[in-house]
Every structure is written in C-alpha cells, then in structure tokens.
C-alpha positions in Angstrom: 0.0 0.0 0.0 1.0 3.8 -1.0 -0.5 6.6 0.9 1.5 9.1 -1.5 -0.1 11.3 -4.0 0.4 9.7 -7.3 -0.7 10.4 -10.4 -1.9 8.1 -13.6 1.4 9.1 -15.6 3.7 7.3 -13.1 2.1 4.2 -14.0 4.4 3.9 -17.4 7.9 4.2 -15.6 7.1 2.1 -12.5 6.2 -0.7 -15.0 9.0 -0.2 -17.1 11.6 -0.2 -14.4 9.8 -3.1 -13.1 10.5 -4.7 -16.7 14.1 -3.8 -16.2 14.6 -1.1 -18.7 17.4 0.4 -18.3 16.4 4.2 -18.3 12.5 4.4 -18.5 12.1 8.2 -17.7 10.6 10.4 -20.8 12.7 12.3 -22.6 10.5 15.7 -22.5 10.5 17.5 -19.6 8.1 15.3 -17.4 7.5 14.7 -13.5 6.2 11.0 -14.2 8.4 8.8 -11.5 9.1 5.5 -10.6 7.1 4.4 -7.8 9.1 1.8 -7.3 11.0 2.3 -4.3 7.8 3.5 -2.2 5.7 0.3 -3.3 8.8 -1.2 -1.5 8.3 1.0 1.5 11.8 2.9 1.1 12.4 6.2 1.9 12.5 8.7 -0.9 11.2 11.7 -2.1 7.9 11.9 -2.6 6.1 15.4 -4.4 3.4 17.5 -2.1 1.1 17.9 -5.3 0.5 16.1 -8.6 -0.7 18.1 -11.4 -3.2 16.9 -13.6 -5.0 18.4 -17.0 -8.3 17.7 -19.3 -8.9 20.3 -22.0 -10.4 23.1 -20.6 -8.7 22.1 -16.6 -6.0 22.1 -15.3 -5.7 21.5 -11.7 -3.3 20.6 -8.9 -4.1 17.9 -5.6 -2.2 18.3 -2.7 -3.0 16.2 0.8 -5.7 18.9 1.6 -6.3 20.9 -1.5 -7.8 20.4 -5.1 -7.8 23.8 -6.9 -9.4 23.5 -10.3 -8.2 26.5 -12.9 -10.3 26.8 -16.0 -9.8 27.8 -19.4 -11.0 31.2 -20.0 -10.6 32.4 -23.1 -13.5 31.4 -24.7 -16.4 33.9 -24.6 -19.2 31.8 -25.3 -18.0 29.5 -22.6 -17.4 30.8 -19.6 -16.5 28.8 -16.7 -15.1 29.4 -13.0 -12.4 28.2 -11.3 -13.0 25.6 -8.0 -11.0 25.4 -4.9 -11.9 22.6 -2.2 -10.4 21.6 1.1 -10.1 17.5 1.1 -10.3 17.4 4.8 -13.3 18.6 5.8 -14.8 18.1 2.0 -13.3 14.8 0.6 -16.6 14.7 -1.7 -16.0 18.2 -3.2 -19.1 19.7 -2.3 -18.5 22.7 -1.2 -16.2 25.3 -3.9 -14.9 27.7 -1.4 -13.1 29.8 -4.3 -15.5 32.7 -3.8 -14.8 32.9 0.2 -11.8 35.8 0.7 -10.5 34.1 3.6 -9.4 31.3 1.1 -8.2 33.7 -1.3 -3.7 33.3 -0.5 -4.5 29.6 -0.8 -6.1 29.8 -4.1 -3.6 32.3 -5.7 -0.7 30.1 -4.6 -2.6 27.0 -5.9 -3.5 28.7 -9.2 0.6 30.0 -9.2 1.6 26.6 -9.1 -0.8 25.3 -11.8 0.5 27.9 -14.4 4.0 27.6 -13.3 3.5 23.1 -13.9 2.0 23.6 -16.9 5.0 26.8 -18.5 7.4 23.7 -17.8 5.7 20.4 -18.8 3.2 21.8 -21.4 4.4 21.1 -25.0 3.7 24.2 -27.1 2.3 22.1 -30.5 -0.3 20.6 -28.1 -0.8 24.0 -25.8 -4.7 23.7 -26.3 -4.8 27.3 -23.5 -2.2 28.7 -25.7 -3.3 28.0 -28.9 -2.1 24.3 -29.9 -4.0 21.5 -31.6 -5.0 18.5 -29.8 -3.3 14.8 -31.0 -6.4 13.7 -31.3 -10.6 14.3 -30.7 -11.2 17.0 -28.3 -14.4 16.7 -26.5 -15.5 20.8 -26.8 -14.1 21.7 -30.1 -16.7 24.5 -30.4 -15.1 25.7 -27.2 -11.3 25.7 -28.7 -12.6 27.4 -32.5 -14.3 30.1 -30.1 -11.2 30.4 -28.8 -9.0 30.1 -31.6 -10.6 30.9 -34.7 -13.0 28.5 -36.8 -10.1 27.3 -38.2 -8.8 25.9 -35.3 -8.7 21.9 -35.5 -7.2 18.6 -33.6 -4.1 17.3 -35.3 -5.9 14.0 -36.2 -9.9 13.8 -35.9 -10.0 10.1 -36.6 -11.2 10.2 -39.9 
C-alpha cells in the first residue's frame, strides 16, 4: 500500500523499471516517477502535489487541497475556477473559491498550476495557448471560439 499522491502518468515508468529497462524516464520534460521504491516502502522523495489536466482544466491535488483552474478564453464558454479543502470536504461539495478568507490559498494553488503547466506543457499541443490537440477533443466549439473556426485537432480520426 502507498499513501503518496500519485498520479496516472507514473504508471508507465514504475512498470518499465519493473521490466528492467534500463532508463525508462521520458525524454521531454516530465514529473512522471518510478514508484518503485515506495511500493517497496523505502524512503525517498515523494512530491506534495500532482498536477493533472483535461482540456479546458488544469488543476493541482495536494494532501488537503484540489484547486481546479479553467480555461478562459472562450467567450461563449465561460467557466469558474473551483477550490476545495479535502479534509473537511473529501466529496467536493463545497467550492470555497469565492470565500476571501481562502483567497492566499487559491492564488498560490492557481501559481503553481501555471508555473506546472509553463514547464511540462508542449507548445504544439498548448490547447490554453493556442495548440492542436493529438487527437478528438471533447468541446471543439469551445477551442474554435477560442482560436478561430479554423482551429482543429491534429488528427480527428477520420
């Protein structure tokens, strides 16, 4: 058992070192690990967040925090970003992003998002800057608002 925050993109280096490849990190900047050594119950170093993204969210999890930032600019699509304490809320009932006793925590959370994202976001794929997608998108309309009617994935599956 692993009480650590982990995230669905370690899964592909723990396996692979588990396989015995030699070097199985990416090779773009990435902060997928191996989770190797704490499914052994060593001591390493383990991160206080994991960062994750779909389309129009970006967010980051911490042991006590989920802060949800959302794309905003599309017009037509407006959208607010969500903030919830997993202590006291583990269902994430209650968005406290509105309450200004909550608003350091948020702008640190929302600081952290954007700084995760300048680092591991590939600029071809930048869908909040402008990229394509690899592949099917589920709000296109929201991305052409966005970025012109142009705008289109990379491959649509045609």
């Amino acid at each position: 058992m692993c009480d650590e925050l982990v995230s669905q993109i370690d899964l592909f280096p723990t396996l692979a070192a588990m396989a015995g490849a030699a070097d199985a990190r990416p090779s773009l900047p990435s902060s997928a690990r191996d989770l190797g050594p704490a499914l052994r119950g060593q001591v390493h170093d383990s991160p206080d967040a994991i960062f994750f993204e779909q389309e129009e969210t970006r967010a980051i999890r911490t042991h006590n925090w989920l802060y949800a930032m959302r794309f905003r600019g599309a017009g037509s699509y407006p959208m607010s970003d969500e903030l919830y304490h997993l202590a006291t809320d583990p269902l994430e009932r209650t968005n406290l992003i509105e309450l200004p006793e909550q608003t350091a925590i948020a702008d640190r959370l929302r600081d952290r998002v954007s700084s995760f994202f300048d680092t591991h976001s590939e600029p071809r794929f930048d869908l909040w800057r402008g990229g394509s997608a690899k592949s099917n998108v589920t709000y296109d309309q929201l991305w052409k608002d966005a970025w012109g009617e142009d705008w289109a994935p990379e491959f649509s599956g045609a």
